[in-house]
C-alpha positions in Angstrom: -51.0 24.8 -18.8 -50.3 27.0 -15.7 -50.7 24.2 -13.2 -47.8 22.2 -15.5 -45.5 25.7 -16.1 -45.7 26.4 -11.9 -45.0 22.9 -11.3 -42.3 22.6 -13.0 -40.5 25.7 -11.9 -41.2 24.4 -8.3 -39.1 21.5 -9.2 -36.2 23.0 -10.8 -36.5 25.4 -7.7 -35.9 22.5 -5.6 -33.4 20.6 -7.8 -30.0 21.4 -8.0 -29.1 18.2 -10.7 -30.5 18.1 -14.0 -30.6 13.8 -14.3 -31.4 14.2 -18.4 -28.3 16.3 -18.9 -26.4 14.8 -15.7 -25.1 17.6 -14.9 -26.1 20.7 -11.8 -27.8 22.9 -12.9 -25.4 26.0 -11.4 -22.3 26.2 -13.5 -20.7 27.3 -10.2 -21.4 24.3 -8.9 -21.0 21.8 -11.9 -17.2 23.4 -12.1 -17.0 22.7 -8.3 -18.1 19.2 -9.0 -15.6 18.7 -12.0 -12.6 20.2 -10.1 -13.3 18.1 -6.6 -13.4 15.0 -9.0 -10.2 15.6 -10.4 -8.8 16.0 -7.1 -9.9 13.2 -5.8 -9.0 11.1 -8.5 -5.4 12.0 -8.7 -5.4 11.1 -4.8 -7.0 7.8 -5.3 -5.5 4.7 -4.3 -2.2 6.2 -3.1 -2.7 4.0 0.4 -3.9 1.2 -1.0 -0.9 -0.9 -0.1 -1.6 -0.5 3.6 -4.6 -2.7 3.4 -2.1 -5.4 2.5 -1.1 -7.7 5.1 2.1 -6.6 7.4 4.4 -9.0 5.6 3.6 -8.2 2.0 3.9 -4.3 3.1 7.2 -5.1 3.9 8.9 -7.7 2.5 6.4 -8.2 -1.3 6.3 -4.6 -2.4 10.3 -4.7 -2.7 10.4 -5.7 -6.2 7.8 -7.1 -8.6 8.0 -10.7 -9.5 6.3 -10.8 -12.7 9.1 -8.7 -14.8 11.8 -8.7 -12.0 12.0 -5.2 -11.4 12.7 -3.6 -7.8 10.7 -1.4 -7.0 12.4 -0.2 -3.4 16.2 -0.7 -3.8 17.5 0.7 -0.5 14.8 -1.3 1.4 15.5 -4.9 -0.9 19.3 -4.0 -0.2 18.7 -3.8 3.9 16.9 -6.9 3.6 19.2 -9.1 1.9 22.0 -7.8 4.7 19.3 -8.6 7.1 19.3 -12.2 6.2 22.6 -12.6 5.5 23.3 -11.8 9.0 20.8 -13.9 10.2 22.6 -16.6 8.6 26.1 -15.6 9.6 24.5 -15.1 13.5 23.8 -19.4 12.9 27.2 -20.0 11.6 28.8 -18.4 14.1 26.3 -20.8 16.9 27.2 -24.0 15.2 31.0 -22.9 15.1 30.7 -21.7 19.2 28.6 -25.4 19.7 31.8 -27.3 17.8 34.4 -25.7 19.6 32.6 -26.4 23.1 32.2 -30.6 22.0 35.4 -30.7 21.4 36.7 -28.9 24.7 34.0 -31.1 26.5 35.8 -34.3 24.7 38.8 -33.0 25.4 38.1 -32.4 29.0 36.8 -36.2 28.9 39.7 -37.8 27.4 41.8 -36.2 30.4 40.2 -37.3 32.9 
């Protein structure tokens, strides 16, 4: 019985985690445990968009498409303006391209 009683303090002497109660054994250090897991978990996954691809980092977290609901309005508002000058940066080539065909035809027709 001695040989089982020394044993076993010899194991708890070297264990710090009791795997039946799953829990340390040191309140000190269970509360330690507790508190860094609550940290941690409030922290969790607040940078999980940036292991998204470039373009859905920018352009797909603007608003969500399932129930329509913007998520970042100043950023979907820049990017609307973005394309809309975009497409006002062709009108204006296709208007500058027209006027030049007809001064070219009009140069033709003179000569």
């Amino acid at each position: 019985m001695c040989q089982k009683l020394t044993a076993a303090n010899n194991y708890w002497k070297m264990r710090e985690f009791d795997p039946v109660l799953s829990k340390y054994i040191d309140e000190n250090k269970e509360q330690e445990f507790l508190n860094n897991r609550e940290r941690i978990s409030k922290e969790w996954g607040k940078d999980s968009h940036k292991k998204l691809p470039p373009t859905i980092q920018k352009m797909g977290l603007l608003y969500n498409p399932v129930n329509m609901k913007v998520l970042d309005a100043e950023a979907l508002k820049n990017r609307e303006q973005m394309l809309k000058d975009k497409k006002e940066q062709y009108n204006i080539r296709y208007k500058i391209e027209d006027y030049n065909k007809v001064k070219v035809l009009f140069l033709i027709e003179l000569t």
